[in-house]
C-alpha positions as CSV (number, residue, x, y, z in Angstrom):
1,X,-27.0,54.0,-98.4
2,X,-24.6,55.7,-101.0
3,X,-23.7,59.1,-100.9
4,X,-21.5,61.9,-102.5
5,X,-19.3,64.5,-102.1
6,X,-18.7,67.2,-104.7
7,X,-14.9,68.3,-105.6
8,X,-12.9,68.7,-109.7
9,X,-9.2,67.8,-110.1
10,X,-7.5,69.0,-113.0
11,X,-8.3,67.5,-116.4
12,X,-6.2,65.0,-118.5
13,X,-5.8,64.8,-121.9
14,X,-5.7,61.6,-123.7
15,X,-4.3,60.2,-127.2
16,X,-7.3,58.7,-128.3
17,X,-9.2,62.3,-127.6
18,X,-11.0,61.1,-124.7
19,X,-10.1,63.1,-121.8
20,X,-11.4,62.0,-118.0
21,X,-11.6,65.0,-115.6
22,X,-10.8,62.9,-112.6
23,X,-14.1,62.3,-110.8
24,X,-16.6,65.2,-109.3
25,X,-16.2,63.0,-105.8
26,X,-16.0,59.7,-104.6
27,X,-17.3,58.5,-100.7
28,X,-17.4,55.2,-99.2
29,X,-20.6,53.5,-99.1
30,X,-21.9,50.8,-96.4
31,X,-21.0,48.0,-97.9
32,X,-17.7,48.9,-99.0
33,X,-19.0,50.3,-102.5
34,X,-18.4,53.7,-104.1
35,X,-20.5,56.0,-105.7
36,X,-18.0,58.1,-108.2
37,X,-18.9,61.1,-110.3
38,X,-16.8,62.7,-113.1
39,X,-16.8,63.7,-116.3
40,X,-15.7,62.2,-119.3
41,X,-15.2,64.3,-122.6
42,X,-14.7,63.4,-126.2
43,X,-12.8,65.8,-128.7
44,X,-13.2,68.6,-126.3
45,X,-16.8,68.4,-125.3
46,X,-18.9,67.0,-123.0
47,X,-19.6,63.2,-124.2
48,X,-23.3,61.7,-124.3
49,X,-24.2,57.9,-124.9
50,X,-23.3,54.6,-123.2
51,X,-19.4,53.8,-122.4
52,X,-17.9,50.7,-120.8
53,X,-15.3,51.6,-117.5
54,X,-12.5,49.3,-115.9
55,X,-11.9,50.1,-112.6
56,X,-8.7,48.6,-110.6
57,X,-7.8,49.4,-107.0
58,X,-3.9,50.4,-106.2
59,X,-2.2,51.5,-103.3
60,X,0.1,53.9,-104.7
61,X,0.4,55.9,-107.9
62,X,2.5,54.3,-110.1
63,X,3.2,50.4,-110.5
64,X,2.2,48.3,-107.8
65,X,-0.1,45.0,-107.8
66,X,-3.6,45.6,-107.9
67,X,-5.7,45.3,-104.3
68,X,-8.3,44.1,-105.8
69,X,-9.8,42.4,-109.8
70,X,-10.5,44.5,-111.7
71,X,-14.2,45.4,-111.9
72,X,-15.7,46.4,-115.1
73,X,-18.7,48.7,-115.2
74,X,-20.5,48.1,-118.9
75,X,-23.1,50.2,-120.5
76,X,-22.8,53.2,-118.2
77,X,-24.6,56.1,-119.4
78,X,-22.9,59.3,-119.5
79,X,-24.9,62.6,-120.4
80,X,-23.2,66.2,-120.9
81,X,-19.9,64.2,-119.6
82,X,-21.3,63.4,-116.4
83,X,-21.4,59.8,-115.6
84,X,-21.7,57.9,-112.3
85,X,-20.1,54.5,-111.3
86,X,-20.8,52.7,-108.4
87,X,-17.4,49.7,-108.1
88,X,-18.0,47.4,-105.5
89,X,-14.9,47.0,-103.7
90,X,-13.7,44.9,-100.4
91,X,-14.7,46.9,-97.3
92,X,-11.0,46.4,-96.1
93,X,-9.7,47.9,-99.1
94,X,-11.7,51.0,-99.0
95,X,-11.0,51.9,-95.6
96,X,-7.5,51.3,-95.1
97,X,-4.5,53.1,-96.2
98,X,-4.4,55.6,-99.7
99,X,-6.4,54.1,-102.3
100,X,-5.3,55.3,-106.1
101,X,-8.2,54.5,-109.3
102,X,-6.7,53.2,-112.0
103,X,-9.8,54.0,-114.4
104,X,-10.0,53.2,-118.6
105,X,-13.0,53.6,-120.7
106,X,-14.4,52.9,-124.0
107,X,-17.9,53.3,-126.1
108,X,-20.0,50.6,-125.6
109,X,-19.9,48.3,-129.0
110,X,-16.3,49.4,-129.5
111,X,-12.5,47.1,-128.2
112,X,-9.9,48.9,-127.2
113,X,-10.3,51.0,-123.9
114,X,-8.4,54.2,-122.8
115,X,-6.7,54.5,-119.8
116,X,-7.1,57.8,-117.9
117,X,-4.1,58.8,-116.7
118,X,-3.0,59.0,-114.3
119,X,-4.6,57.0,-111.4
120,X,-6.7,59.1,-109.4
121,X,-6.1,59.4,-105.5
122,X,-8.8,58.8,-103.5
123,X,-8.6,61.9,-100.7
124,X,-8.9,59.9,-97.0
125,X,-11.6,62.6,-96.5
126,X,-13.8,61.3,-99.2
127,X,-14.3,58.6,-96.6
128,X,-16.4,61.0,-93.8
129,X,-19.7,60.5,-92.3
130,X,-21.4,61.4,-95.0
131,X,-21.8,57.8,-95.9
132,X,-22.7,55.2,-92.8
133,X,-19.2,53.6,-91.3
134,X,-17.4,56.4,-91.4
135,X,-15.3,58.0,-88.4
136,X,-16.3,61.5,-87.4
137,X,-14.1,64.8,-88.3
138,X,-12.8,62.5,-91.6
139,X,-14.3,65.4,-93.7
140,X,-12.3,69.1,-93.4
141,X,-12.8,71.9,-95.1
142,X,-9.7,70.9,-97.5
143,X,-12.2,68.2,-98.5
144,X,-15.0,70.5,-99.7
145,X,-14.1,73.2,-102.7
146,X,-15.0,77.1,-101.7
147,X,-19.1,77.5,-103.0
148,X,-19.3,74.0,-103.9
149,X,-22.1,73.4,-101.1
150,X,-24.6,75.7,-101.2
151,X,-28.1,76.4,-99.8
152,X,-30.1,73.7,-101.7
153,X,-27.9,71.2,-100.9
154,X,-28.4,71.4,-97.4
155,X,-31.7,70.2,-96.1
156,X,-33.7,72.3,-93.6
157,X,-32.2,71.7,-90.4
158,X,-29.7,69.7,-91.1
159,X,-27.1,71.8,-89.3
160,X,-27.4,72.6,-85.5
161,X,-25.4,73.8,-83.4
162,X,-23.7,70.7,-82.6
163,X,-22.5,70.4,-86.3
164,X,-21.0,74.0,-86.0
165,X,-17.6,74.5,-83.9
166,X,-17.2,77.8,-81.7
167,X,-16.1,80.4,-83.6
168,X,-16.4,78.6,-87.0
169,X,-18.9,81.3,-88.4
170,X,-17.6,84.7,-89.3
171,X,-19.0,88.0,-90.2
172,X,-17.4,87.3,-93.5
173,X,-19.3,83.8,-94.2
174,X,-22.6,86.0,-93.8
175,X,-23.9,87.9,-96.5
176,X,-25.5,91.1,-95.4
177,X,-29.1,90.5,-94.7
178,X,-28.8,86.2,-94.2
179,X,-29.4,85.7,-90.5
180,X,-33.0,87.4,-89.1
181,X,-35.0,87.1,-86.7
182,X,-36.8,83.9,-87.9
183,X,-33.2,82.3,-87.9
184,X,-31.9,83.3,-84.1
185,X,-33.7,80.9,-81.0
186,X,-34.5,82.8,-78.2
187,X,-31.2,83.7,-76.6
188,X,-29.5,82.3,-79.6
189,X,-27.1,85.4,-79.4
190,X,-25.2,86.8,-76.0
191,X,-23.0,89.3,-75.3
192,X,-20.0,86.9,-75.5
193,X,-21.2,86.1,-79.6
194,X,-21.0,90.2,-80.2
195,X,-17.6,91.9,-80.6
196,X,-17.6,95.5,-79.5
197,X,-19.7,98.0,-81.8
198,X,-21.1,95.1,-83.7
199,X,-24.4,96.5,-83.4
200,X,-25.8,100.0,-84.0
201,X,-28.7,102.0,-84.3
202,X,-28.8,101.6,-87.6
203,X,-29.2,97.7,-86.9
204,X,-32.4,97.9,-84.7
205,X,-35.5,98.6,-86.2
206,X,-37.4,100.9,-83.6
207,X,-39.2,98.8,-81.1
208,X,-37.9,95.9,-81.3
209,X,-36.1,95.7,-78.5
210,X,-37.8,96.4,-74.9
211,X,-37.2,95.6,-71.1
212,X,-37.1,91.6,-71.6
213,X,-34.4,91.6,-74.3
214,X,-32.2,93.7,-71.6
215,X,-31.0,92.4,-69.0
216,X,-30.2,94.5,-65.2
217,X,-27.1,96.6,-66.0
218,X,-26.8,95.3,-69.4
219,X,-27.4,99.0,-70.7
220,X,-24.6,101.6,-69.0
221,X,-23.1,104.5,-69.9
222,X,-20.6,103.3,-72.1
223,X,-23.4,101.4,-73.9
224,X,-25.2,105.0,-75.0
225,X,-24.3,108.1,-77.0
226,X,-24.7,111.6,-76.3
227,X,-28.6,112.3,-76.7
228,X,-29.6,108.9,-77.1
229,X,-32.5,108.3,-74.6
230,X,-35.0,111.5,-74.4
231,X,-38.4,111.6,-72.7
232,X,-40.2,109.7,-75.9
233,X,-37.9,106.6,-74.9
234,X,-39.0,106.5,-71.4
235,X,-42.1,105.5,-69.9
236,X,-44.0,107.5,-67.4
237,X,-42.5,106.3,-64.0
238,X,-39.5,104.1,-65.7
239,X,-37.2,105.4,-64.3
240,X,-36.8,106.2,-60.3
241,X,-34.5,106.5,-57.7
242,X,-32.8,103.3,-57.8
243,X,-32.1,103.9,-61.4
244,X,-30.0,106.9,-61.1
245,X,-26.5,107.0,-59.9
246,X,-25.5,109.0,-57.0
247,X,-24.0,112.4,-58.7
248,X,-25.3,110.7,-62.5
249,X,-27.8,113.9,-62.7
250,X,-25.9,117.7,-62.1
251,X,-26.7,121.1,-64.0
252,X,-25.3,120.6,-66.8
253,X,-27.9,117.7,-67.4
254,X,-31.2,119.8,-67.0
255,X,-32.3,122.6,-69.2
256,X,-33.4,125.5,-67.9
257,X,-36.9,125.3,-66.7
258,X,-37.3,121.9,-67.2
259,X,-38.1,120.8,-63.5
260,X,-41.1,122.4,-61.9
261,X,-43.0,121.3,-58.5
262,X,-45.6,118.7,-60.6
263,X,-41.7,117.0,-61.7
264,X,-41.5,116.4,-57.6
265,X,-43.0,113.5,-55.3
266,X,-43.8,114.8,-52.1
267,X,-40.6,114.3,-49.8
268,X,-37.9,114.3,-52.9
269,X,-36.3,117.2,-52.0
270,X,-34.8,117.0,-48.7
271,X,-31.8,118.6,-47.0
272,X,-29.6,116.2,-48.2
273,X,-30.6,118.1,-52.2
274,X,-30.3,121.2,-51.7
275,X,-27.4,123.8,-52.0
276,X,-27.3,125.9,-48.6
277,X,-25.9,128.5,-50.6
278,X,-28.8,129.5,-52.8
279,X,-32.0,128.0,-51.0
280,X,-32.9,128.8,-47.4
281,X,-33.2,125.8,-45.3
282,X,-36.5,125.4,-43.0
283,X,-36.0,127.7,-39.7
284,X,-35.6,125.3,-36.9
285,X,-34.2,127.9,-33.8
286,X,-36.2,129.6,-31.7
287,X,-35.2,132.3,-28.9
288,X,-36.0,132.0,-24.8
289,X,-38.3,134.6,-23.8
290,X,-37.4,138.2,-23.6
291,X,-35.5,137.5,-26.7
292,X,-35.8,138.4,-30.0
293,X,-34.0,136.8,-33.7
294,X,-31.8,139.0,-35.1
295,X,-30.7,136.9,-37.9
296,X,-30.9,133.5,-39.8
297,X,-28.3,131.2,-40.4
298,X,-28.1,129.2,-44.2
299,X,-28.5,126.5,-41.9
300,X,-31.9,127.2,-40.3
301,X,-30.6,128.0,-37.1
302,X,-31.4,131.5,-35.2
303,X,-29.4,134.0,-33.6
304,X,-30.9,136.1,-30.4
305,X,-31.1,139.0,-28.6
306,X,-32.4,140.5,-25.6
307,X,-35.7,143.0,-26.3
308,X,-36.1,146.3,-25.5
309,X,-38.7,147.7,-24.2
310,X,-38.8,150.6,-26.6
311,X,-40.5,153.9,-26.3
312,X,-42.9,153.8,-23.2
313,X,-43.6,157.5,-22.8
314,X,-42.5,160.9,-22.1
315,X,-41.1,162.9,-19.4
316,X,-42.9,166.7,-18.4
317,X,-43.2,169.5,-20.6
318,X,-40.0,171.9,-20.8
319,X,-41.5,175.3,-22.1
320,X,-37.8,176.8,-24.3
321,X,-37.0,180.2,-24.1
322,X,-38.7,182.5,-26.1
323,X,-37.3,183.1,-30.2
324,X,-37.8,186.8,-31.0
325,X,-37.1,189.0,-34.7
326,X,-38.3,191.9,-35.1
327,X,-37.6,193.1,-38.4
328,X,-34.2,191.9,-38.2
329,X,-34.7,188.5,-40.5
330,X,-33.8,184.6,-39.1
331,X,-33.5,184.7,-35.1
332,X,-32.5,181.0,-34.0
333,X,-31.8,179.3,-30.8
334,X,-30.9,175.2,-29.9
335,X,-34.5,174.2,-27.9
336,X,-33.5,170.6,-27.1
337,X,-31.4,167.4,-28.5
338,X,-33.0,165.1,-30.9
339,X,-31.5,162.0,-29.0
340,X,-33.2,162.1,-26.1
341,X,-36.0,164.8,-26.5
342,X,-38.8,165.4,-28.7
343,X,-40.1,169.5,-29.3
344,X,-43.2,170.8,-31.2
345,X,-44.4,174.7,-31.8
346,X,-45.9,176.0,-28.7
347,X,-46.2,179.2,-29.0
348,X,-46.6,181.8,-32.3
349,X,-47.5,185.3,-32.0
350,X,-47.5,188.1,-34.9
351,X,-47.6,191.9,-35.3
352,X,-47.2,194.8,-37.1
353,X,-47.7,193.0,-40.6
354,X,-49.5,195.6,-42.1
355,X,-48.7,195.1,-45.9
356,X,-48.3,192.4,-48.7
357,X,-44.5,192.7,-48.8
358,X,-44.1,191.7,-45.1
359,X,-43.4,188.3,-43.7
360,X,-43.5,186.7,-40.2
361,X,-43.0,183.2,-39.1
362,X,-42.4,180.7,-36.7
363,X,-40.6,176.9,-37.5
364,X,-38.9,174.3,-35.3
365,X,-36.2,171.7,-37.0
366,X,-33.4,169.4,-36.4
367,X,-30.3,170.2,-37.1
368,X,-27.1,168.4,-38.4
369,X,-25.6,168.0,-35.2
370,X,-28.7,166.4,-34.0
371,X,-30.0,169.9,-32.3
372,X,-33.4,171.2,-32.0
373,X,-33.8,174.7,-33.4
374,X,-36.8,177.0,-32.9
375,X,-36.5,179.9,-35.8
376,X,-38.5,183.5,-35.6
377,X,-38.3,185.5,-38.8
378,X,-39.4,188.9,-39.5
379,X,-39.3,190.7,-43.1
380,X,-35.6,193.1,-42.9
381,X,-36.0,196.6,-42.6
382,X,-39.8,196.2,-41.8
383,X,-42.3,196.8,-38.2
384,X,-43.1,193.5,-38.4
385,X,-42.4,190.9,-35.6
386,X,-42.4,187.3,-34.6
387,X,-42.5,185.7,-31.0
388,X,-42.2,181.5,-31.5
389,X,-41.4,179.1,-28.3
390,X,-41.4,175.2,-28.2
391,X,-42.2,172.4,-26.0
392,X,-39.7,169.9,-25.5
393,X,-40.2,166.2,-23.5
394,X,-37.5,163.2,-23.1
395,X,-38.2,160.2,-24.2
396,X,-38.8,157.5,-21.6
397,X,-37.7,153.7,-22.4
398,X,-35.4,153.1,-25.4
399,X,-36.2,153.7,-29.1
């Protein structure tokens, strides 16, 4: 099998007005055979028509004795300067040291050839395992000119991952848009093939990834911008206890009103959720009997006292002395003490009020110093007359 590689030295002028752009590439073949490409130009342009080509092996540039006869190629056809030749050297020629081409040409029909100098090395890495024989890694990058190789001259498939060395491929060799979906195996790309901010949301087309491209804790909060996830990116029960961080969810993550009782499983909020300070834990205490509570704690406990008995009834009647005023205005007098006594009207006589501008009356009130006070009044200046008495009792048990 012969095979070639592509690659253009500088061009050489000749006298005759034949110039030989030293060839496009040059490979070993199996049997120790070359398949050469170049060009070949007459007067400036790209020659067409059958030439004859002498081809002589040397190991070095200049001078030397030839490593092999000289093989002539005759009635080669060249078309728009591009002409092949395949010279059939020894195997242990081709694959030993530097090889120089010492290379002359001539039309077909005519004597005299050209030579086309000077000799033309043959590059080590023309010898690579892209012809059978050949040792790997003999063909570098410094082999291959920049855009020589392009997509249709690789067949489908013909580079895996084994032909590609870690790290080889850079964002740069990618044009924007070259490597989709259809090109990625699943789990083709890991977190270790991704540098930091690599991909962003403007790089994922909504949907496409869900819960099996992610794996546990691959997605924290590092990973996710302020107001990235809202309720339309989560499920109906995907997320629950286990997914939230102890202290990941305070205030200033919930909008007001946001949480209401349908929001709550029964049993989420225990003890351990609430703030003391604002909610009332469940009242646990209790008091003995013939106790009372008297408060609540924040903490559900109960604090006692002993009952009283309170009011239970009232001691005897005490008729108070008589209140008189007899046309003398407000008569008063202290009847009893509001502490420890309680007095009613019990007695109200009137006389002498004999016209429309006269005024008698009876009243019993408590006073500021905690007095009762029975009042008689009787118009000034007038017959009139009042005669008022109260009933006081004392309490009996406590209030």
């Amino acid at each position: 099998m012969k095979a070639r590689i592509n690659g253009r030295p500088p061009t050489w002028l000749l006298c005759a007005c034949l110039a030989g752009v030293p060839p496009i590439g040059a490979v070993q073949a199996q049997d120790g055979g070359f398949v050469y490409q170049g060009e070949l130009f007459a007067s400036g342009q790209p020659a067409t028509g059958t030439f004859d080509f002498r081809v002589v092996p040397f190991s070095q540039a200049d001078g030397g004795f030839p490593l092999a006869p000289e093989e002539a190629l005759v009635a080669q056809s060249v078309t728009d300067g591009v002409f092949l030749l395949n010279p059939d050297f020894d195997v242990g020629i081709v694959s030993g040291g530097e090889l120089f081409l010492d290379i002359s040409v001539k039309e077909s029909g005519q004597l005299n050839f050209t030579a086309l100098a000077p000799r033309w090395q043959v590059p080590a890495t023309a010898f690579s395992g892209l012809a059978y024989g050949l040792d790997n890694d003999t063909v570098t990058s410094d082999a291959i000119i920049d855009g020589s190789v392009t997509s249709i001259d690789i067949a489908d498939e013909a580079f895996g991952v084994q032909e590609i060395a870690l790290g080889s491929v850079q964002e740069r060799h990618l044009a924007d848009g070259a490597v989709g979906a259809m090109q990625l195996a699943d789990a083709a790309v890991g977190v270790t093939d991704l540098k930091i901010a690599a991909v962003s949301s403007s790089d994922i087309a909504p949907a496409t990834v869900t819960a099996r491209e992610l794996a546990n804790n691959a997605v924290g909060t590092s990973e996710l911008s302020p107001g990235a996830i809202g309720t339309i990116e989560l499920g109906n029960g995907a997320v629950t206890a286990t997914d939230i961080a102890a202290g990941a969810v305070t205030a200033t993550q919930i909008a007001p009103g946001q949480i209401s009782s349908d929001k709550f499983a029964n049993g989420a909020v225990g003890l351990q959720q609430i703030n003391a300070n604002q909610v009332q834990q469940r009242i646990t205490g209790s008091c003995p009997t013939g106790q009372g509570i008297r408060a609540v704690t924040t903490s559900g406990g109960v604090v006692c006292e002993v009952d009283n008995a309170g009011l239970t009834g009232f001691g005897s009647p005490q008729e108070s002395l008589f209140a008189f005023s007899t046309g003398d205005g407000s008569q008063t007098r202290v009847v009893g003490n509001i502490a420890n006594e309680i007095c009613q009207l019990s007695y109200i006589s009137a006389r002498e009020v004999d016209n429309a501008d006269e005024t008698v009356a009876c009243a019993l009130f408590p006073d500021a110093s905690g007095n009762w006070i029975l009042e008689a009044f009787a118009t000034p200046g007038r017959d009139g007359a009042a005669t008022c008495r109260a009933t006081c009792m004392t309490y009996v048990g406590d209030l």
